[in-house]
mmCIF file of the C-alpha atoms, coordinates in Angstrom:
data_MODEL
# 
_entry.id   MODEL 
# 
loop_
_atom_site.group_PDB 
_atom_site.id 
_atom_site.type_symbol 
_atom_site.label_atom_id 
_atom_site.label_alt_id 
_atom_site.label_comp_id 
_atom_site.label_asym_id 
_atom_site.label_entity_id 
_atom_site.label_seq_id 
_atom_site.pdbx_PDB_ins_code 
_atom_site.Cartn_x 
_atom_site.Cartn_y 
_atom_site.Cartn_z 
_atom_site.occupancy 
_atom_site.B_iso_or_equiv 
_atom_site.pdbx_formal_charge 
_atom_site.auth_seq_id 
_atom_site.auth_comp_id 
_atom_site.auth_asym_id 
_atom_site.auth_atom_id 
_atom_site.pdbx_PDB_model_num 
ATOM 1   C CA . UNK A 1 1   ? 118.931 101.591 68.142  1.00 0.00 ? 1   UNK A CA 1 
ATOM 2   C CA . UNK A 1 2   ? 119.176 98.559  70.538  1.00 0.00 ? 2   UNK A CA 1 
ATOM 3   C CA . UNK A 1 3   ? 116.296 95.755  70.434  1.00 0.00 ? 3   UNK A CA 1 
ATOM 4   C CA . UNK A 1 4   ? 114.072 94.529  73.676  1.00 0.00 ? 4   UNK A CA 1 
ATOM 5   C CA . UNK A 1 5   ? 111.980 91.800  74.042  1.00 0.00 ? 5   UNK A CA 1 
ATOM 6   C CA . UNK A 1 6   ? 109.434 92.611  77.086  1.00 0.00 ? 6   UNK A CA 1 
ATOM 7   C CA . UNK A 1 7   ? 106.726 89.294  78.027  1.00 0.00 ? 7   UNK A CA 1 
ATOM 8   C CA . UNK A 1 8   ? 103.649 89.678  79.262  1.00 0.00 ? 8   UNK A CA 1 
ATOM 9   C CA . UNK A 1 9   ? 103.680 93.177  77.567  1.00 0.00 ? 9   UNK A CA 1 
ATOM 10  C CA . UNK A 1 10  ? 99.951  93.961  76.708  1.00 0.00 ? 10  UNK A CA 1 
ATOM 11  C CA . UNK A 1 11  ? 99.267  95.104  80.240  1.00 0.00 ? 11  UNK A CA 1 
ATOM 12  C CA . UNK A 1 12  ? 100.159 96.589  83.590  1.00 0.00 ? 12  UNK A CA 1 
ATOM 13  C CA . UNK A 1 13  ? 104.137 96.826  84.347  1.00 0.00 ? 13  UNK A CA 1 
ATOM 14  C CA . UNK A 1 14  ? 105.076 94.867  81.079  1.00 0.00 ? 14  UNK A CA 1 
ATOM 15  C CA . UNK A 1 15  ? 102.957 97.413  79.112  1.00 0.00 ? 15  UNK A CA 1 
ATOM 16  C CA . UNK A 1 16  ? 104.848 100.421 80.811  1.00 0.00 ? 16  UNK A CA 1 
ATOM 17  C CA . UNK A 1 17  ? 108.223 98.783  80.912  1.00 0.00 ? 17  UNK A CA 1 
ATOM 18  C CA . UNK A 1 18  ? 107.708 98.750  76.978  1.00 0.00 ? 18  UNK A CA 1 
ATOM 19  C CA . UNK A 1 19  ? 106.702 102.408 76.865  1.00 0.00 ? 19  UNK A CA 1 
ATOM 20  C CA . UNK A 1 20  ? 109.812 103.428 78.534  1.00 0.00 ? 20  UNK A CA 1 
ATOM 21  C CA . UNK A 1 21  ? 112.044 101.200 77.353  1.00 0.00 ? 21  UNK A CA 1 
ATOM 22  C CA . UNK A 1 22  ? 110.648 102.274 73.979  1.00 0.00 ? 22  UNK A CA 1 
ATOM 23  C CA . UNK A 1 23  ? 110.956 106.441 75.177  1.00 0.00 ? 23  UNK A CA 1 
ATOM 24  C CA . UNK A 1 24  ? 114.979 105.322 76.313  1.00 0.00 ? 24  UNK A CA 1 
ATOM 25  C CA . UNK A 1 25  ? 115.039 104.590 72.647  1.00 0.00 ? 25  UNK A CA 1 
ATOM 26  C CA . UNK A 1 26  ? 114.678 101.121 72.050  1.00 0.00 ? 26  UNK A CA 1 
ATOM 27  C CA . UNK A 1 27  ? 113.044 98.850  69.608  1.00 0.00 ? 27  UNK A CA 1 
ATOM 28  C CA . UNK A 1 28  ? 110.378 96.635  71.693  1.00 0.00 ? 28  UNK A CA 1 
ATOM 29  C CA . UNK A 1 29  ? 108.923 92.664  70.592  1.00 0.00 ? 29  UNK A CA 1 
ATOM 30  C CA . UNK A 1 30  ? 105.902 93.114  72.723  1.00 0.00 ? 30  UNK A CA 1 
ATOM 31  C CA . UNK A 1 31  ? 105.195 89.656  74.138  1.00 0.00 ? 31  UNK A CA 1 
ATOM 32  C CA . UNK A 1 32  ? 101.800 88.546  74.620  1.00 0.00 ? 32  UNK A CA 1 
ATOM 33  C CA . UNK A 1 33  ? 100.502 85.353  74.968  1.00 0.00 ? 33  UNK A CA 1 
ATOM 34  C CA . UNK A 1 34  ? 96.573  86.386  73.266  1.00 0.00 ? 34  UNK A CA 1 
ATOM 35  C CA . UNK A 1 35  ? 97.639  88.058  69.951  1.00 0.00 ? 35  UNK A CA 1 
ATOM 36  C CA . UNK A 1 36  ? 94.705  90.357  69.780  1.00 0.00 ? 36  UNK A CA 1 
ATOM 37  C CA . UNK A 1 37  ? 95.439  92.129  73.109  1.00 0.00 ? 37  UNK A CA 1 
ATOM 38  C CA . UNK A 1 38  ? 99.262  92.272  71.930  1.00 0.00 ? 38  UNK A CA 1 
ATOM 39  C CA . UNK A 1 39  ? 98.420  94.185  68.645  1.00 0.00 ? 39  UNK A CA 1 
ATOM 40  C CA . UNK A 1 40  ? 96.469  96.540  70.696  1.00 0.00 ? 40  UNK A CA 1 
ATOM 41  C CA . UNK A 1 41  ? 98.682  97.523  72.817  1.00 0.00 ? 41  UNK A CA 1 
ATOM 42  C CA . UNK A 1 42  ? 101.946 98.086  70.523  1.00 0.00 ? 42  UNK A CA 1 
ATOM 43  C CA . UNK A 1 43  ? 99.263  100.426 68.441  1.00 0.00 ? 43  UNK A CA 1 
ATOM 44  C CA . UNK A 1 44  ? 98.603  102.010 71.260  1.00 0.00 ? 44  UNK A CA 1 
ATOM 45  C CA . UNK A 1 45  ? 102.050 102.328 72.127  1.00 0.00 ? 45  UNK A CA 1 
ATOM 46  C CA . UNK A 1 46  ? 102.935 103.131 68.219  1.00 0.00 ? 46  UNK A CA 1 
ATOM 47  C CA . UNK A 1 47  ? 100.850 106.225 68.682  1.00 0.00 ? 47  UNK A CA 1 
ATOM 48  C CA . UNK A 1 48  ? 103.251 107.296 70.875  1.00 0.00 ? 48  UNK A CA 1 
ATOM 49  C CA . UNK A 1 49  ? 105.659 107.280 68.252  1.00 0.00 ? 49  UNK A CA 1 
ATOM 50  C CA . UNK A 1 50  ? 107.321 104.017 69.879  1.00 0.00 ? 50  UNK A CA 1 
ATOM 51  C CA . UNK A 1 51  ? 108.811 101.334 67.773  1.00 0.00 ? 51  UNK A CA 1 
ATOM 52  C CA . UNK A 1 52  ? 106.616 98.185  68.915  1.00 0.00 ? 52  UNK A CA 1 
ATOM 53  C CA . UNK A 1 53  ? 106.128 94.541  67.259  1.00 0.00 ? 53  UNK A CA 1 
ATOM 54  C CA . UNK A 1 54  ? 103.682 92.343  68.725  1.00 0.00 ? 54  UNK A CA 1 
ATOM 55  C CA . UNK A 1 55  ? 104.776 89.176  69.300  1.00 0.00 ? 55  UNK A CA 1 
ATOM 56  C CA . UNK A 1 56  ? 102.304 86.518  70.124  1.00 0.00 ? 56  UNK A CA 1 
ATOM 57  C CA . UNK A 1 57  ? 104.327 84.364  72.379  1.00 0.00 ? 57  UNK A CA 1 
ATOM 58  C CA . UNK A 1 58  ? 102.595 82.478  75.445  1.00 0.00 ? 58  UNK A CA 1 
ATOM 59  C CA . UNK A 1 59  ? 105.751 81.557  77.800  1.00 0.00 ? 59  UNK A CA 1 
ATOM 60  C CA . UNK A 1 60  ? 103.567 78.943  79.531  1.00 0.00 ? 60  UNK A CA 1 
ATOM 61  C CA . UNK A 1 61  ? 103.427 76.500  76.194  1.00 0.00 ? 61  UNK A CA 1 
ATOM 62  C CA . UNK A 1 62  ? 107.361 75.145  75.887  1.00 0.00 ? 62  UNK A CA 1 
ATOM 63  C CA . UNK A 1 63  ? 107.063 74.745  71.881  1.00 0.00 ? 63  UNK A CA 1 
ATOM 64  C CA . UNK A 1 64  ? 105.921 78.752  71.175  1.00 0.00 ? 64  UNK A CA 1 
ATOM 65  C CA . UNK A 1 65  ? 109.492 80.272  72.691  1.00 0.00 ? 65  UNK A CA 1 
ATOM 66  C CA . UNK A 1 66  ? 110.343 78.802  68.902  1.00 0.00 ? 66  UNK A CA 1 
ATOM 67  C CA . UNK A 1 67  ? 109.011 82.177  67.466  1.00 0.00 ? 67  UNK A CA 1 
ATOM 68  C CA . UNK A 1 68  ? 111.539 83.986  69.648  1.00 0.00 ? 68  UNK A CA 1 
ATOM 69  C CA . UNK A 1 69  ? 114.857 83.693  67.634  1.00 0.00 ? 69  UNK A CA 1 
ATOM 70  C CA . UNK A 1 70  ? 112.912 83.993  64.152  1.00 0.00 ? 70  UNK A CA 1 
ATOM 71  C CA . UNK A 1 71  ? 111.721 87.061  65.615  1.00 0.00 ? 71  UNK A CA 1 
ATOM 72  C CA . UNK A 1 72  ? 115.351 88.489  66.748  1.00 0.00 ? 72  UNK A CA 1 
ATOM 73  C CA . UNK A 1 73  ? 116.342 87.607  63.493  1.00 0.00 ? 73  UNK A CA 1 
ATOM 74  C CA . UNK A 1 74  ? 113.874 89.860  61.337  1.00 0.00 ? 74  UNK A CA 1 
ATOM 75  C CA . UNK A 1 75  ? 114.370 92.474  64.006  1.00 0.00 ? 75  UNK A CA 1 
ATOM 76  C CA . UNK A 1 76  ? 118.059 92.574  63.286  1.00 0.00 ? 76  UNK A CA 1 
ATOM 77  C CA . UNK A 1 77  ? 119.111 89.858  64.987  1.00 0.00 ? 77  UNK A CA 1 
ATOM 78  C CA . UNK A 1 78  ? 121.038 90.909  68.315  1.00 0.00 ? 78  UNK A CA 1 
ATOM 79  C CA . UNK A 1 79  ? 118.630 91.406  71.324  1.00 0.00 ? 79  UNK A CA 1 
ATOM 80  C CA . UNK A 1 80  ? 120.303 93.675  74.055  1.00 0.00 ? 80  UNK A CA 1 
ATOM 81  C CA . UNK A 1 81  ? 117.602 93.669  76.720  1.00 0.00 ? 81  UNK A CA 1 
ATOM 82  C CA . UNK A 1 82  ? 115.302 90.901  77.317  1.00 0.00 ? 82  UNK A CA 1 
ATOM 83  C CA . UNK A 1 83  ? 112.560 91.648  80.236  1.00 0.00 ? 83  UNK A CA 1 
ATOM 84  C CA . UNK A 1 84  ? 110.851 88.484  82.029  1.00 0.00 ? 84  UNK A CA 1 
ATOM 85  C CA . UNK A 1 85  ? 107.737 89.676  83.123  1.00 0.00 ? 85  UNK A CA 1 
ATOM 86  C CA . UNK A 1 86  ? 104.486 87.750  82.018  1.00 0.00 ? 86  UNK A CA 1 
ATOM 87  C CA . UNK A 1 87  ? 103.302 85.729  84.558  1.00 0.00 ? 87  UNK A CA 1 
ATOM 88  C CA . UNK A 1 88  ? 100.042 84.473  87.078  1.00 0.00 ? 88  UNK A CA 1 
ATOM 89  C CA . UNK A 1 89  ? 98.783  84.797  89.914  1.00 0.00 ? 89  UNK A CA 1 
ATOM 90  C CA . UNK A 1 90  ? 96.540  81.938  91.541  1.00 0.00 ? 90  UNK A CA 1 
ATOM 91  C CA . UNK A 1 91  ? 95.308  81.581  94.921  1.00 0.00 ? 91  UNK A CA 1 
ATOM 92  C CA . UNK A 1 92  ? 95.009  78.851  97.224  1.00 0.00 ? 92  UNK A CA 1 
ATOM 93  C CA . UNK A 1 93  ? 96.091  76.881  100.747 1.00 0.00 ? 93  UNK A CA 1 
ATOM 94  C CA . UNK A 1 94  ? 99.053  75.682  101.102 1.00 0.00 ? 94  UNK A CA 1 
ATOM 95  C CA . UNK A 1 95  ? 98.518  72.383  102.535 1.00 0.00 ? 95  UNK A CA 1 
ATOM 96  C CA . UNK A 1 96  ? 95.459  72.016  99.571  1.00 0.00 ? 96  UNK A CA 1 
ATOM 97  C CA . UNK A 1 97  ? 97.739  72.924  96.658  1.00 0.00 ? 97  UNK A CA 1 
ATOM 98  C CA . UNK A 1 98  ? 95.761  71.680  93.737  1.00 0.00 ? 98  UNK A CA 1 
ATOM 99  C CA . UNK A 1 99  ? 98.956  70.025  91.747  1.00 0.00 ? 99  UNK A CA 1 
ATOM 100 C CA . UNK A 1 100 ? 97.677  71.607  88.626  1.00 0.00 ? 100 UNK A CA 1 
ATOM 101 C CA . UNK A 1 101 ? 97.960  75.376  89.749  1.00 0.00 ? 101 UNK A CA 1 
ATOM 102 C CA . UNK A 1 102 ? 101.425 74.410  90.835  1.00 0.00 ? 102 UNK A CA 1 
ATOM 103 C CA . UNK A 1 103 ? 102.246 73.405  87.393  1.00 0.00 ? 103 UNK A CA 1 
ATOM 104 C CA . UNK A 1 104 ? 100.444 76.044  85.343  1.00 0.00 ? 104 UNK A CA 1 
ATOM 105 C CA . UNK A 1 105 ? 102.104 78.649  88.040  1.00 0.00 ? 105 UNK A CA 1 
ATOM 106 C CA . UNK A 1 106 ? 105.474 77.005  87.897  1.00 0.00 ? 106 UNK A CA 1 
ATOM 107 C CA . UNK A 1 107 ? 105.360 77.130  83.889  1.00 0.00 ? 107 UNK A CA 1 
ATOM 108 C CA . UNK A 1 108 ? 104.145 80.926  83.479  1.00 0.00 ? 108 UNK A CA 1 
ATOM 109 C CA . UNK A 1 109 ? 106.514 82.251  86.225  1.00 0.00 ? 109 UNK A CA 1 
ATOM 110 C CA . UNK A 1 110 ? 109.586 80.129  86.444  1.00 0.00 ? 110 UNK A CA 1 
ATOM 111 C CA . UNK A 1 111 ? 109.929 77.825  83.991  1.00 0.00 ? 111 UNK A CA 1 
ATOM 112 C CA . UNK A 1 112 ? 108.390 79.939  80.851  1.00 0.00 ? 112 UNK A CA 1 
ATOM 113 C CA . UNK A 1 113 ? 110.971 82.783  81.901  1.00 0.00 ? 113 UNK A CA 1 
ATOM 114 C CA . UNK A 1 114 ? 113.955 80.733  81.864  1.00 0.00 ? 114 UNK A CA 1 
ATOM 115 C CA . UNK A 1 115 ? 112.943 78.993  78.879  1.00 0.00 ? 115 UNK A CA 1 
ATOM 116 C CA . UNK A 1 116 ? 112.571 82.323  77.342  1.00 0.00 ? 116 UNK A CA 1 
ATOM 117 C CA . UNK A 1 117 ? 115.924 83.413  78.746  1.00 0.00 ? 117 UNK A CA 1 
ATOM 118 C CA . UNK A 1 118 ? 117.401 80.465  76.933  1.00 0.00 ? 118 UNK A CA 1 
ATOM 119 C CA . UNK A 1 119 ? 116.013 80.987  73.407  1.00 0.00 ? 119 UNK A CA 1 
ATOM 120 C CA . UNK A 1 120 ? 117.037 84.406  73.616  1.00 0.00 ? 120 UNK A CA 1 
ATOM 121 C CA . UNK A 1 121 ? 120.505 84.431  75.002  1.00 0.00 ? 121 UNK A CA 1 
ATOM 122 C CA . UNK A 1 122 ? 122.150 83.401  71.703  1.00 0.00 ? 122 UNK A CA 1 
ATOM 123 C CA . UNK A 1 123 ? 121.184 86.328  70.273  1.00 0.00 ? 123 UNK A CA 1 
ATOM 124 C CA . UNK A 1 124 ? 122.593 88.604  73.374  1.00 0.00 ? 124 UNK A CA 1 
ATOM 125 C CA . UNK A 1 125 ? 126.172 89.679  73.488  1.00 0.00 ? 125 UNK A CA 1 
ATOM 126 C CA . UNK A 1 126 ? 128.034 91.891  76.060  1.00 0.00 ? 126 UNK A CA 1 
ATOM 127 C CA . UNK A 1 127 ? 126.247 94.517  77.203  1.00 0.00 ? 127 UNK A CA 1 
ATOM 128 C CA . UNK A 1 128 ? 123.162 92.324  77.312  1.00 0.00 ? 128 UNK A CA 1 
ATOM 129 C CA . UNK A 1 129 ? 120.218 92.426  80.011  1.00 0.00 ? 129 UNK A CA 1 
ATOM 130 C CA . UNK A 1 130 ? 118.071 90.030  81.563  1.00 0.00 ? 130 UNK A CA 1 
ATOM 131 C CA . UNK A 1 131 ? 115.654 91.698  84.045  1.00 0.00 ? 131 UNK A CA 1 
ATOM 132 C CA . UNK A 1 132 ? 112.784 88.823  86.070  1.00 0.00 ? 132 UNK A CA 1 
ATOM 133 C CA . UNK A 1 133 ? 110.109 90.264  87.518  1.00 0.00 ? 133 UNK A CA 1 
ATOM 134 C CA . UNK A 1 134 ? 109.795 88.731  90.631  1.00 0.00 ? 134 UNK A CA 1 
ATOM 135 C CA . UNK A 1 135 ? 108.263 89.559  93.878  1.00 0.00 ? 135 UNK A CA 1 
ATOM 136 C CA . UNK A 1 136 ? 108.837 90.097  97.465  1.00 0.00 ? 136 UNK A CA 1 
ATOM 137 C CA . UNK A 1 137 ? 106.473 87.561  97.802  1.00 0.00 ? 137 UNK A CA 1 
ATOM 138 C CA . UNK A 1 138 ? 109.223 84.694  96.083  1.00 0.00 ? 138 UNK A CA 1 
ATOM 139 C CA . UNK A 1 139 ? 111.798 86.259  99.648  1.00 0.00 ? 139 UNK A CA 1 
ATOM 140 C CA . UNK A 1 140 ? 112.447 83.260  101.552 1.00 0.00 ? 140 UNK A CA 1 
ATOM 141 C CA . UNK A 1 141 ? 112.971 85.990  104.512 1.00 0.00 ? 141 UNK A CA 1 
ATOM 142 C CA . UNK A 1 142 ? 109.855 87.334  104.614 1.00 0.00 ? 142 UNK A CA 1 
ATOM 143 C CA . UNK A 1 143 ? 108.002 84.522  102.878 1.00 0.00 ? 143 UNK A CA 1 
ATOM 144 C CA . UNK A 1 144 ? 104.366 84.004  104.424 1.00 0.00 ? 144 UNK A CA 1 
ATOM 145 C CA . UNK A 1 145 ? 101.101 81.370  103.462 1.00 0.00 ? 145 UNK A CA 1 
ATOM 146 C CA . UNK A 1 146 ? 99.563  83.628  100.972 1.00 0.00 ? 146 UNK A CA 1 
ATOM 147 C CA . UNK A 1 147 ? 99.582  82.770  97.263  1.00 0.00 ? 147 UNK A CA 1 
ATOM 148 C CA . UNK A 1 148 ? 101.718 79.669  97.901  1.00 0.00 ? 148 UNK A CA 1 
ATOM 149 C CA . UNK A 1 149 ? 101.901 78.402  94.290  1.00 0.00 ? 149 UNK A CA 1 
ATOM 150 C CA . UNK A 1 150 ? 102.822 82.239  93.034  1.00 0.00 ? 150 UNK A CA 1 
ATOM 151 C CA . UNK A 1 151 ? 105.128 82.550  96.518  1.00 0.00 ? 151 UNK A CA 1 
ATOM 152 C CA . UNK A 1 152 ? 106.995 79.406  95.454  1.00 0.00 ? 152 UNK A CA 1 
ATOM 153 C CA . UNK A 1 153 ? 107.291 80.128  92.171  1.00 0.00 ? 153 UNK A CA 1 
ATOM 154 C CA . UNK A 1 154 ? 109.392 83.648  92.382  1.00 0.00 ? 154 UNK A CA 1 
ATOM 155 C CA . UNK A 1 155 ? 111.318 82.338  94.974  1.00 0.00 ? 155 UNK A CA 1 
ATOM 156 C CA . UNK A 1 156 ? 112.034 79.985  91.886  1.00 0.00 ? 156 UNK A CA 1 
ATOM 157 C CA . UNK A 1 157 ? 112.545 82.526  89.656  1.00 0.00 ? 157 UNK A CA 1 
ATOM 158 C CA . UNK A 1 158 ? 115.224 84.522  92.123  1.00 0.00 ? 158 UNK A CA 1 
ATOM 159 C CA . UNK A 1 159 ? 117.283 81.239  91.735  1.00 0.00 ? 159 UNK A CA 1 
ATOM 160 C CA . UNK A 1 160 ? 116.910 81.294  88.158  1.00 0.00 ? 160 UNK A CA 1 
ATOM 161 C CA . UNK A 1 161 ? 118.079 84.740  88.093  1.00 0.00 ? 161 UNK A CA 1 
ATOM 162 C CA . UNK A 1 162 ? 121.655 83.720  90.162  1.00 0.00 ? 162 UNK A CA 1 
ATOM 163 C CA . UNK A 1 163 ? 122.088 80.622  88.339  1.00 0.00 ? 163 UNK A CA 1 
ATOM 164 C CA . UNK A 1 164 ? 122.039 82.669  84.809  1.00 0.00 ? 164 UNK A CA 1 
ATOM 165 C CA . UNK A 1 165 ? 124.130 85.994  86.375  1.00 0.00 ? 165 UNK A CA 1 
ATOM 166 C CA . UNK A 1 166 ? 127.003 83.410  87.009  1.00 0.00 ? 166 UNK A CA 1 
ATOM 167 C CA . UNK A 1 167 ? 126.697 81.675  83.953  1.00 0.00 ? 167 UNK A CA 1 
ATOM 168 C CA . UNK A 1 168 ? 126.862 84.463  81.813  1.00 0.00 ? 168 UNK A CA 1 
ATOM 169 C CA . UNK A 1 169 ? 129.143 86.578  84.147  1.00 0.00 ? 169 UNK A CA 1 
ATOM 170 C CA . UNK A 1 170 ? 132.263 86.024  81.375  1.00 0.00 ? 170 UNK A CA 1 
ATOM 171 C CA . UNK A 1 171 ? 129.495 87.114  78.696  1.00 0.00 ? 171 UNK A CA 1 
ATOM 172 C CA . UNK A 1 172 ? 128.768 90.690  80.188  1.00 0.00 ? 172 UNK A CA 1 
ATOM 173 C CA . UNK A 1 173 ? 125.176 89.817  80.249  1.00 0.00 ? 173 UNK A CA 1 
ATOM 174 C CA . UNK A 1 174 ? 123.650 91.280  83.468  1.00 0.00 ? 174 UNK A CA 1 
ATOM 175 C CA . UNK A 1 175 ? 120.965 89.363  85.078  1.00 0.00 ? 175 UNK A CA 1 
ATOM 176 C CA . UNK A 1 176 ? 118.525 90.836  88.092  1.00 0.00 ? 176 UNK A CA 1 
ATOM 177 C CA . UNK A 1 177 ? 115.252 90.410  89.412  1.00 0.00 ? 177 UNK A CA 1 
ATOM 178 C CA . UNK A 1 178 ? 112.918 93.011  90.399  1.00 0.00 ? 178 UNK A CA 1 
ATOM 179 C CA . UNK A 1 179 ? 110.073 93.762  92.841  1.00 0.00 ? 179 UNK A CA 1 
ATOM 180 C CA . UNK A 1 180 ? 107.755 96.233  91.409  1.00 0.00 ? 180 UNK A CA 1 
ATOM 181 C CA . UNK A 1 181 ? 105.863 96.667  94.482  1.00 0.00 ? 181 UNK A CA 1 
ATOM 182 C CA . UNK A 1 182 ? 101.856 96.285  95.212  1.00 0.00 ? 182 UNK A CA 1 
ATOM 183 C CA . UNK A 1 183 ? 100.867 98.216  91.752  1.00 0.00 ? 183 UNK A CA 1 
ATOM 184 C CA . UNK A 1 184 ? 97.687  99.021  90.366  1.00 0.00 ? 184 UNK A CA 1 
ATOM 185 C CA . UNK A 1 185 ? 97.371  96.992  87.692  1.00 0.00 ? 185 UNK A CA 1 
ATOM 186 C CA . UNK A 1 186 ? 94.644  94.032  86.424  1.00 0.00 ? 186 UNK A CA 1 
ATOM 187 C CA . UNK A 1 187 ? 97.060  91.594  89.201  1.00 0.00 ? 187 UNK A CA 1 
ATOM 188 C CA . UNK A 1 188 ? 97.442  94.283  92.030  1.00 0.00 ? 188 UNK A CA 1 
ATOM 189 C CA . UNK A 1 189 ? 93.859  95.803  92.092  1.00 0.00 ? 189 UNK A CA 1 
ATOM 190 C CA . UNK A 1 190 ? 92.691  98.941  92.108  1.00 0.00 ? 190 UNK A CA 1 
ATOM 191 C CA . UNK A 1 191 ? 93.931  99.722  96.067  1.00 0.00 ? 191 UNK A CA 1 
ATOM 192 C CA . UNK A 1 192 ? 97.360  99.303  94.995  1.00 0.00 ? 192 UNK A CA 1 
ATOM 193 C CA . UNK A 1 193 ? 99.399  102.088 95.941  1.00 0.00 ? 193 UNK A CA 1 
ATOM 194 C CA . UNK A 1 194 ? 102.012 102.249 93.459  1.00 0.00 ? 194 UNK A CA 1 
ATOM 195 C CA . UNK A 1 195 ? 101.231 103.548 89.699  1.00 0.00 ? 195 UNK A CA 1 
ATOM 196 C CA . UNK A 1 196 ? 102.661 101.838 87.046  1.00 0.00 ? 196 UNK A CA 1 
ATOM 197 C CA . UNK A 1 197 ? 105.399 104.330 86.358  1.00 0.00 ? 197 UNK A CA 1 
ATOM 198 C CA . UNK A 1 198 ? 106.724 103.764 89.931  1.00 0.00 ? 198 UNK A CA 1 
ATOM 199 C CA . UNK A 1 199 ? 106.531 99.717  89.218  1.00 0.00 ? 199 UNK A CA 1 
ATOM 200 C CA . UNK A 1 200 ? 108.037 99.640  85.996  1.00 0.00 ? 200 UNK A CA 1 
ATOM 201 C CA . UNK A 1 201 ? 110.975 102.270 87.291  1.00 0.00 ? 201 UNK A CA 1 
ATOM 202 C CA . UNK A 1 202 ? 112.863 99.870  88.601  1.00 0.00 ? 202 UNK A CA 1 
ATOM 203 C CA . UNK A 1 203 ? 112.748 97.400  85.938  1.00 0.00 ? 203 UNK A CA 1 
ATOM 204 C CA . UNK A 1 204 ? 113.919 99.889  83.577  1.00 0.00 ? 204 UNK A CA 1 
ATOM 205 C CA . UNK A 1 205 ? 117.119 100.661 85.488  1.00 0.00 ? 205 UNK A CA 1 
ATOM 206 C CA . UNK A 1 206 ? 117.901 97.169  85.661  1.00 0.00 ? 206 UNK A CA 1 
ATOM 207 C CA . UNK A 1 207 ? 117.234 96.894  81.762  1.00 0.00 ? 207 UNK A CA 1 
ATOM 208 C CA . UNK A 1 208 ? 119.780 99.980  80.910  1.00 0.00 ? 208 UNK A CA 1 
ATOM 209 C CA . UNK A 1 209 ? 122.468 99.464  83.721  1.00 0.00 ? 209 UNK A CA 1 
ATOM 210 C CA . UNK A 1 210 ? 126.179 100.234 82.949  1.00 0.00 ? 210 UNK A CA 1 
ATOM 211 C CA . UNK A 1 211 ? 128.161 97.989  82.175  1.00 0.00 ? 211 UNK A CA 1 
ATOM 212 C CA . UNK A 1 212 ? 129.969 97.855  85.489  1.00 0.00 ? 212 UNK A CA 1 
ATOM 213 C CA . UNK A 1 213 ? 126.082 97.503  87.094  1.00 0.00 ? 213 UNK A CA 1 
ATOM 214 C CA . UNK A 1 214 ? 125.176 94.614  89.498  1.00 0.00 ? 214 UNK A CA 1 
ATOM 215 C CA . UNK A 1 215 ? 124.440 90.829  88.328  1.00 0.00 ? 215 UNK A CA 1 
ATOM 216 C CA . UNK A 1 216 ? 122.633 88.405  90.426  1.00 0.00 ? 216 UNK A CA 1 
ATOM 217 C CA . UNK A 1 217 ? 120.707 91.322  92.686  1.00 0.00 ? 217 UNK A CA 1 
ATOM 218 C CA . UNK A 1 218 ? 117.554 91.193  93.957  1.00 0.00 ? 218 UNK A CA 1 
ATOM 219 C CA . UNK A 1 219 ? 115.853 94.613  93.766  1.00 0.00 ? 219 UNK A CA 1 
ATOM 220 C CA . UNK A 1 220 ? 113.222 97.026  94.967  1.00 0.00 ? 220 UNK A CA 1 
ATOM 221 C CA . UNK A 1 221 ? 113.156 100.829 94.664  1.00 0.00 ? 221 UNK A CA 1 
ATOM 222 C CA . UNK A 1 222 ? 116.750 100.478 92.981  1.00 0.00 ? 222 UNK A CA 1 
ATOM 223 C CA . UNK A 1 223 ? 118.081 98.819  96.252  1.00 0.00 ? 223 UNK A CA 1 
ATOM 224 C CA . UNK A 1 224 ? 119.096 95.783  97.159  1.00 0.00 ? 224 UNK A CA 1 
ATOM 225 C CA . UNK A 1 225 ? 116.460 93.616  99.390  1.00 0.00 ? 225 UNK A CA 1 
ATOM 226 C CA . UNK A 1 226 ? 116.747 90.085  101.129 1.00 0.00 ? 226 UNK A CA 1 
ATOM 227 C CA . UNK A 1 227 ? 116.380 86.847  99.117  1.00 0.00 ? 227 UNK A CA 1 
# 
């Protein structure tokens, strides 16, 4: 039984990406930066009769990625799917950019993922995933004013993704981003139109592609879309 680490997991499309990760058969470290809500929701999910450890882990703060390899290691230590996902979303203008949301938006959705990436990629082999849940929002084609620090930041995160696909290329790690899609979740709002299931779906393939599956994609719907 394989071992995945999801971030951000105590809610929305991290929460469902563990639950089917966890139905595919997979041990899940649920990620989640308050360790109340993360206990929660692996209960929750351990009703279910899904293998789930909490793992209090807030990607934002560079010294708590330390608990990620200690936790590989009690879990078995190999990791074979490792899903990017926790992240914010602030507002603003972007010629008004308060330089502090940049930063707090820049750690949470670029830099925490990559840092997490990077703590867990010595305990990932061939056969390995990466999956970052980006946005359409972070497409330099179809990039707009709205949500300029979150904008910015995927479009960060889609680099970060092709810079580790052709690192690790000669490693057999695979490593994608993914837009979910405007889903109803705590971020998306209620007048989202996708569910959950259909925002997670796509995520999941990533996380469980063959081994002669894409690296360095950007995804939607299990298709290709434009950086």
């Amino acid at each position: 039984m394989g071992l995945a680490l999801v971030t951000g997991g105590n809610r929305g499309i991290g929460f469902e990406v563990a639950r089917q990760l966890g139905r595919d058969g997979l041990r899940v470290l649920l990620g989640s930066r308050d360790r109340a809500r993360g206990e929660a929701a692996a209960a929750a999910l351990g009703e279910e009769g899904l293998d789930i450890t909490p793992l209090e882990l807030d990607v934002a703060d560079p010294g708590a990625v330390a608990v990620v390899g200690p936790a590989i290691e009690a879990a078995g230590g190999r990791l074979d799917v490792l899903v990017n996902n926790a992240g914010v979303y602030p507002g603003g203008r972007a010629s008004r950019i308060d330089s502090d949301v940049v930063e707090e938006t820049w750690q949470a959705n670029a830099a925490g993922a990559w840092r997490v990436a990077v703590a867990a990629i010595p305990y990932m082999g061939a056969g390995a995933r990466i999956v970052n849940v980006s946005s359409g929002a972070g497409s330099l084609t179809t990039m707009d004013a709205s949500m300029p620090a979150y904008n910015v930041s995927k479009a960060a995160l889609n680099a970060i993704t092709r810079v580790l696909a052709a690192d690790l290329r000669g490693a057999g790690i695979l490593v994608n981003s993914v837009c979910p899609g405007w889903v109803r979740t705590d971020m998306g709002g209620a007048g989202a139109p996708r569910s959950v299931e259909e925002g997670a779906d796509t995520a999941v393939w990533l996380a469980t592609l063959p081994d002669d599956g894409p690296s360095g994609g950007f995804f939607r719907d299990r298709a290709p879309i434009p950086w």
